[in-house]
Every structure is written in C-alpha cells, then in structure tokens.
N, C-alpha and C positions, 0 to 999 in steps of 0.2 A: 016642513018644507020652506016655508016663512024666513026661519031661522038661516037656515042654510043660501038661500037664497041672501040675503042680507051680506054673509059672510064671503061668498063668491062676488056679491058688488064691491065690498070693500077691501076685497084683495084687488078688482081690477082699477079700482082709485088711488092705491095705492102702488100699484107700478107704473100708474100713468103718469105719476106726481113725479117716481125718482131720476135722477139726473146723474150721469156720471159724475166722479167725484173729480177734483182737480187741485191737488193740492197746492197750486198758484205760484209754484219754484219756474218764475219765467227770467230769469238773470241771464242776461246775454255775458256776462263778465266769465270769463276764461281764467280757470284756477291753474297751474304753476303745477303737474304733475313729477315726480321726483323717483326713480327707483331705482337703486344703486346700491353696488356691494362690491367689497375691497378685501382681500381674502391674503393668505401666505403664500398663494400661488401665484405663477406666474400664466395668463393671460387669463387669471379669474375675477381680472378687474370690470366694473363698468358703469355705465353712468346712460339713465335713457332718463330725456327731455322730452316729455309733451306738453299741449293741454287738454284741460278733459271739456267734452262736449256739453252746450248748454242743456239744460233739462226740456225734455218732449225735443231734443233734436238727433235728427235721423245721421247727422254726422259723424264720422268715423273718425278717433282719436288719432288715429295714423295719419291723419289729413294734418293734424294738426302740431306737427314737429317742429321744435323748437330751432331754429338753425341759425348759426356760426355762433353760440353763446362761448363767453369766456366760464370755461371749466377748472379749477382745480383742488386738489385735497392737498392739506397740507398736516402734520404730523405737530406732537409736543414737541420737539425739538430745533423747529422752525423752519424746514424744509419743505418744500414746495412742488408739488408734479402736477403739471398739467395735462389736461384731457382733449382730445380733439376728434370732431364728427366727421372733417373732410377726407377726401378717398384718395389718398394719396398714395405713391411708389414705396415711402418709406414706413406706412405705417402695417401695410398687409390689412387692414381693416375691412374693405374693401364692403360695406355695407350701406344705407340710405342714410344722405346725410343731413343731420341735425336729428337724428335720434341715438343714434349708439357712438357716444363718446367711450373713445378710450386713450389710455395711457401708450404712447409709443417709447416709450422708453424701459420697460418693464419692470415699471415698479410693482413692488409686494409690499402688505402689511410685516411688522413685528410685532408677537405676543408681548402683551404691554407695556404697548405704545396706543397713545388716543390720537385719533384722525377728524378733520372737519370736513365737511365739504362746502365749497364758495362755488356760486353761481352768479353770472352778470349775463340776463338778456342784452342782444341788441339794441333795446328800447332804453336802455340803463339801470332797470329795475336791478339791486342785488338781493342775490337769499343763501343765507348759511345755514349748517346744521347745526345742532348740539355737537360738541366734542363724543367720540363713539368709542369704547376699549376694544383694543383685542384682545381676547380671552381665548384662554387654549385649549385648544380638546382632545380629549383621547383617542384612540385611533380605532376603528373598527377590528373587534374579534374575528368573526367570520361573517359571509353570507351565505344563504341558500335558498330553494326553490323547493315548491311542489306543484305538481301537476294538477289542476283542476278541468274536468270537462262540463262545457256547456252544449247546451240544448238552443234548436231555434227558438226564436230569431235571432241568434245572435249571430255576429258576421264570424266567428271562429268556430271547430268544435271545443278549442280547447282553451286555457291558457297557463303560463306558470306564474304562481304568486314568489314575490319574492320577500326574503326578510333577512335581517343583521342581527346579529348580538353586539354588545358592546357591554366595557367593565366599568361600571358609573364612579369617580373618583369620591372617597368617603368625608364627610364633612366641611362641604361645600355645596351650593345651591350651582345646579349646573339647569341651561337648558341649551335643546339641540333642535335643531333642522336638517331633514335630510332629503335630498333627491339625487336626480340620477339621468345618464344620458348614454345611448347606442350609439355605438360606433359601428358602421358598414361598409365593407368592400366596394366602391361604386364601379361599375362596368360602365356606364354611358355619363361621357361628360359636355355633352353641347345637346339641347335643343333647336331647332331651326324650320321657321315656316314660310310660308308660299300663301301670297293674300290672292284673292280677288280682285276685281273691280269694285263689289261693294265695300270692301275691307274684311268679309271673312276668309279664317283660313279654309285654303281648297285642297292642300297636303303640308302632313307634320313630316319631318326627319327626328334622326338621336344619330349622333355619332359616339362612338365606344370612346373609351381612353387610353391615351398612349402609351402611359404606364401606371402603375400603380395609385389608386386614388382612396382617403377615407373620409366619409363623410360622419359628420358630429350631430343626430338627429333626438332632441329631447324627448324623454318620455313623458308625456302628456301627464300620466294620471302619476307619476314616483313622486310625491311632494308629502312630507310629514313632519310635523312638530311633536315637541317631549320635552319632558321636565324628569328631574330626576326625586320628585315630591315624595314618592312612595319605593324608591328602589336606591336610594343615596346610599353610595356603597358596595350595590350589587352590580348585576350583571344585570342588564335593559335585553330579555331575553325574546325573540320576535317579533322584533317590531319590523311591523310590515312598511313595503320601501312600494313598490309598484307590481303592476304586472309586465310580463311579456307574452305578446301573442303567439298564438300558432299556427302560421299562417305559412310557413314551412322546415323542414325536419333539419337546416344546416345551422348549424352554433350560431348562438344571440350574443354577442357582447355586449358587458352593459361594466361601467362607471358609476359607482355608489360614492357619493359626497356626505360626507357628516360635518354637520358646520357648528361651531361654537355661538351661542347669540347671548345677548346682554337682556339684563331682564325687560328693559322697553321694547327692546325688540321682538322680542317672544310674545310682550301683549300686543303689540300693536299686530302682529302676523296672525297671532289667534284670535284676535278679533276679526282680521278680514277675512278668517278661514269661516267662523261663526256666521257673520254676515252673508259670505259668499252661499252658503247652506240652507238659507231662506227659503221655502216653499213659493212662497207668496200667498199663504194663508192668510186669515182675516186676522188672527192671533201673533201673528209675525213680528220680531223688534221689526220696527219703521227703520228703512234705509237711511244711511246717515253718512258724512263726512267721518275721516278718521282720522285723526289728531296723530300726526306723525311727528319727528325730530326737527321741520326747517320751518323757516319762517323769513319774513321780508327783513330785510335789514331797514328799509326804510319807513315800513307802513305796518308795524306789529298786528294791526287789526285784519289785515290781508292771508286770506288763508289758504296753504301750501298742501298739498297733498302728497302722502307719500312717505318713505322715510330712504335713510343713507346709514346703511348696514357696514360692519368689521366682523370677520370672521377666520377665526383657524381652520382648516380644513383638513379632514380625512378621506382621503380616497381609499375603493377597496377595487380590485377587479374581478369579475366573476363573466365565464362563462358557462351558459346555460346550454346543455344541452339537447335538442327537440326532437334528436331522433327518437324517436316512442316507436314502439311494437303496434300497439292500437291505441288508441283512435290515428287515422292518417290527417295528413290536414288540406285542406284547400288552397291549392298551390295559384297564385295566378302570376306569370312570367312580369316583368317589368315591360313598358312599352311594348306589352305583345296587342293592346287594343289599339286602334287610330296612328300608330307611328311606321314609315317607313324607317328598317335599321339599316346606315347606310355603311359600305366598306371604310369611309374613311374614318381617321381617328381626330382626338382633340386633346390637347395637352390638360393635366389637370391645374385647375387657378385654384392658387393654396388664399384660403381668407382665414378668419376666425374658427366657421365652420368644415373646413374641408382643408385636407391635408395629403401629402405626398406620402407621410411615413406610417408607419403603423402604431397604433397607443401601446405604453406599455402592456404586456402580459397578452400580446395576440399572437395567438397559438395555432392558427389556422394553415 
C-alpha cells in the first residue's frame, strides 16, 4: 500500500510540474506566399499573392493579400506578360483584389519553353522564380465511376468514386497531378437582403436567371499526384481522381485535368501532401517551411514560400450518371431554407468562375 501510495504522489508531482510546451516561433515577419501555375490552356493561368500568418496568430491569410504588385512571367525567348489583380471591364476577372492575378491577354505556356515568374511588391521588395519547363503530357485514356454506399453519419447515402487510365510514355521519367472541377446549371443568379436596425438580416430574396448560367465549382477532395516509377511504359490503370456526391439522381459533370509536372515540382507538392497528412501525434515529422522555387532578388536569406508551376494539360469530360434504382438520395432543393424566391430575374455576370455557355461535352 506504501508502495503505491508513493507512486500516485509522484504522478501528482509530476503533472503539477508540466507546462505547455511552446515552441518560441513568435516572428511577427510576414513570409511572401507564392502559388502559381501557367498551363497550355487558355484561362488556366494564375498567380495568388499573400502573406502567411504569424505563428500563435488567429489571423486569416485572406486578410493578408498582397495588392497592386507588379506581376509578370516571362518566357526563354524573351517575351513578357503581365498579370494583373484589378477588377476591371476588360479583364472579366472580376474577383478580390490583390490575390488573383491574372493574365488579360490570354496567354498560354509552350511545350518546351521555360517560364520565370517576377514579382515586385509595392514596398519595392522583388522575387523571382527558378526558370520552370513545360513538359508534355499524355492525354487521358478514359474515365469512370463506381458507386459506393455509405452508412450514417455520413451526410450522403451514397457516393461515386471516380478514376482515369492513362498510357504512361516508355523511357522517360514522367510525373503527374491530377484534379478536377463541376460544372452546374445555376437557376438563381442574385442574392439580396433586408437588414434591421441592429444590422441583422430580417428577409433573404434569390432571384433566378435570365438566361442560361454555369457555374465552375471545385471539387474539394479530386487532388492526386504519380510518378510513373513502377508503371514507365504502361498503362496508370485507376487511379483514383475524386468523389462525387449523391446528393441527387440528375447528371454530375465533372472536368478531369491531368497535368505534366517537373521533378521539383512533384517533391515539393508531395511533400505538402506528406506534411498536410499529419496527425498531430507525438511521433509526427515537426511542421516545417517548404523550400519552394522563389526567392528575394534582393535578400537571398529571406524566405519565400510556395512554388511557380508550368504545365501541359489534359482534360477529359465525363458525366456521371446518379440515377440509381436503390439507394435514393437525400434531395434538399436549393434556397428552399430561409430565402424568399422572388418572380424577378437577374442577368448572369460571366467571371472566371461562371459562365453564359455550356463546357464542352454538356449533354444535358
């Protein structure tokens, strides 16, 4: 009893003793965020400016955009395009500004050709990248789906996993990145509210649209990296791209990108995939900076986060079809909670994301 007794006192000494841990990263200094990718397509260019939040601060990276910096890439042959964040008539941009530069001219990459990218804040700081290749890539085989049902909790009963083949080129080291994005018919193109006296809303409206509208909505979870280490030559036979929910029985459209990437590029993304993966176990690699392509022109000790990607791009179109026999799905109507739908209409505003005409291969 002695014994024991002893061992419950010096367990309670010993958690009287411990103190959060704090690993001491209190740098108020604001790092130079960088993410950027320059593709054979036409508006699959782009360029986002931030800075990242001090460490232990509650501050949101979005707070912290970079704005009216001097943007541009320019190419091995000595040509020049500039990038710009302001919302302007001619650019169709039409998004918050000092984060999403883009090119209004519609420039595209050439399969090899090397691109840089040059940055000058307002404050005069400049930062370039490494010169980047574009490397070319095969085009996707096919895609397709299978149905998968889940079980509560989860918010579907169902969903469809999706996957590509593709024909890996023999005798060369290839790697790829693949994601992907839905395209949807939008019915309701204006929100519109009615405040209070204290400033909450007291009624929402939606007005429909006047005519035809589609919206370009990412799919959160399609994101995947590959090497062609063990298949050089073959056929890259299901690799899985994303799901799509089941959330109801009319066609899913979806846009599969297969992108070309250069071997830095593939570690530095498989690294943030690695890192992003973390637990937060006690066994955990320690969070760290990630050694990307740019750097200060003027202060090499100065570190840039982020990299400035080139890629060929393969698109595939696939739609999904959700009418299923069983399971049914849990439908719930758009703005059928908290909105009045009002008779009138709204034109649609074409930006990046949202468009008047249909993407190719909509069948609907």
């Amino acid at each position: 009893m002695r014994l024991r007794y002893l061992y419950i006192l010096a367990f309670f000494s010993l958690v009287s003793c411990v103190e959060l841990y704090d690993p001491g990263l209190t740098s108020d200094t604001k790092r130079l965020v960088v993410e950027s990718l320059i593709t054979t397509k036409d508006d699959y260019q782009y360029v986002y400016l931030t800075y990242d939040a001090a460490y232990n601060s509650e501050e949101n990276i979005f707070k912290n955009l970079v704005i009216k910096a001097k943007v541009s890439v320019t190419d091995d042959k000595g040509n020049s395009y500039e990038f710009f964040d302001e919302i302007a008539p001619n650019n169709q941009i039409k998004t918050s500004a000092g984060y999403n530069y883009r090119s209004v001219n519609k420039f595209k990459a050439v399969v090899g050709r090397t691109y840089t990218l040059h940055v000058e804040t307002v404050d005069g700081k400049k930062y370039v990248s490494k010169p980047e290749l574009a490397l070319p890539v095969v085009p996707i085989t096919t895609a397709y789906y299978e149905f998968q049902a889940l079980v509560p909790p989860n918010k579907y009963k169902g969903q469809f996993n999706v996957f590509i083949d593709t024909k890996d080129p023999a005798g060369q080291t290839n790697y790829y990145r693949w994601d992907a994005f839905h395209v949807k018919e939008q019915l309701y193109c204006r929100e519109w509210y009615i405040y209070g006296s204290g400033g909450s809303v007291t009624q929402a409206f939606v007005d429909k649209c006047c005519g035809p509208c589609y919206d370009l909505v990412a799919c959160e979870d399609c994101y995947a990296l590959g090497n062609d280490r063990f298949t050089d030559g073959n056929t890259i036979k299901k690799q899985f791209i994303g799901t799509v929910p089941f959330d109801n029985t009319t066609k899913y459209y979806m846009q599969i990108n297969q992108y070309s990437m250069t071997e830095s590029a593939y570690k530095f993304w498989e690294t943030v995939r690695q890192q992003s993966k973390n637990s937060g176990g006690l066994f955990d690699a320690t969070p760290k900076s990630i050694k990307g392509n740019l750097q200060s022109v003027d202060n090499p000790k100065e570190e840039v986060l982020g990299y400035f990607g080139v890629s060929d791009v393969s698109e595939y179109y696939l739609n999904v079809n959700r009418n299923i026999s069983n399971p049914k799905p849990i439908i719930v109507e758009e703005y059928s909670i908290g909105f009045t739908k009002t008779t009138e209409c709204y034109p649609c505003q074409e930006s990046y994301s949202r468009k008047r005409t249909p993407p190719p291969g909509w069948n609907y």
